[in-house]
C-alpha positions as CSV (number, residue, x, y, z in Angstrom):
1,X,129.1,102.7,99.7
2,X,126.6,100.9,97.3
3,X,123.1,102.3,97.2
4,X,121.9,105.9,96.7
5,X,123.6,108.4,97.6
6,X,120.9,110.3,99.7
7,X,121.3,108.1,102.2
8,X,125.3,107.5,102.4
9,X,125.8,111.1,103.7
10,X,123.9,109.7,106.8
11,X,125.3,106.9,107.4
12,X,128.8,107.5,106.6
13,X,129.9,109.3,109.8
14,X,133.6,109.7,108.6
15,X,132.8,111.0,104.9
16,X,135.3,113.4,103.8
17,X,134.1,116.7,103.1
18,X,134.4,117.1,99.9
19,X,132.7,114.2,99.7
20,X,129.9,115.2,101.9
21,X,129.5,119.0,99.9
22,X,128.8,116.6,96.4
23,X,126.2,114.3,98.1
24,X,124.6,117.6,99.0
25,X,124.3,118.5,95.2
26,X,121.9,115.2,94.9
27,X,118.5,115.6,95.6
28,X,115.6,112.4,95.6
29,X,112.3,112.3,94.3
30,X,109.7,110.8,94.7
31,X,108.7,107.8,91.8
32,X,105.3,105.9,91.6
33,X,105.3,102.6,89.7
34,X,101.9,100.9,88.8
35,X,101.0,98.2,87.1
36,X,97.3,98.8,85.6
37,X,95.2,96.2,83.5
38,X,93.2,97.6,80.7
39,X,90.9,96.5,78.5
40,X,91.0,97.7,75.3
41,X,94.8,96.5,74.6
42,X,93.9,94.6,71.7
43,X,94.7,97.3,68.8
44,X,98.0,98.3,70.3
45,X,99.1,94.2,70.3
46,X,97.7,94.1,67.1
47,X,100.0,96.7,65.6
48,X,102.6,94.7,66.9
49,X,103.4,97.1,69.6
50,X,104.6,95.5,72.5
51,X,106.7,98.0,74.4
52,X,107.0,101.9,74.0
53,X,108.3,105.6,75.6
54,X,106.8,108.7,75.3
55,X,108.6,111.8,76.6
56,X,106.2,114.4,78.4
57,X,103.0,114.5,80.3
58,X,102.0,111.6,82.9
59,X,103.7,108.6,82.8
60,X,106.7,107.4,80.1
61,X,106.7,103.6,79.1
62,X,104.2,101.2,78.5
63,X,104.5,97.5,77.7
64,X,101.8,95.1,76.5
65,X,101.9,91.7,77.7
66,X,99.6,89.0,78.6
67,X,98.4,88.0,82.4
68,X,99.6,84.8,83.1
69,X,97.7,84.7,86.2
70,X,94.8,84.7,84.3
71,X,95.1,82.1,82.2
72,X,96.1,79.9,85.0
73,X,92.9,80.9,86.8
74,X,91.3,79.7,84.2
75,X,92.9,76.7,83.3
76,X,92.2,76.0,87.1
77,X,88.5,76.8,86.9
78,X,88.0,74.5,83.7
79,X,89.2,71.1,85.5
């Protein structure tokens, strides 16, 4: 079965076994994605960082991009 495999020892009624004892070696976690605006973004794009990882502490990616929302708001606003 496709998907995680938390839930296929639950819905599976006929898993073998074995099968069953090595979905019960997985565990799940809980994972909170956010997407935050900040303001002071402008030094990172200007060392031409647009993406990175760090490994420890809160949080482990970051990625610099523009808001094209924005700029359509504003396109909208100037006509």
């Amino acid at each position: 079965m496709a998907g995680g495999s938390w839930t296929t020892k639950h819905i599976v009624h006929d898993l073998p076994a074995s099968h069953r004892e090595a979905y019960a070696q997985f565990y799940r976690s809980p994972c909170l994605m956010a997407n935050v605006a900040v303001r002071n973004w402008r030094f990172l794009y200007k060392m031409g960082l647009s993406g990175c990882r760090w490994f420890g502490g809160l949080g482990d990616y970051l990625s610099v991009r523009k808001n094209g929302a924005r700029r359509q708001r504003a396109a909208h606003d100037r006509s």
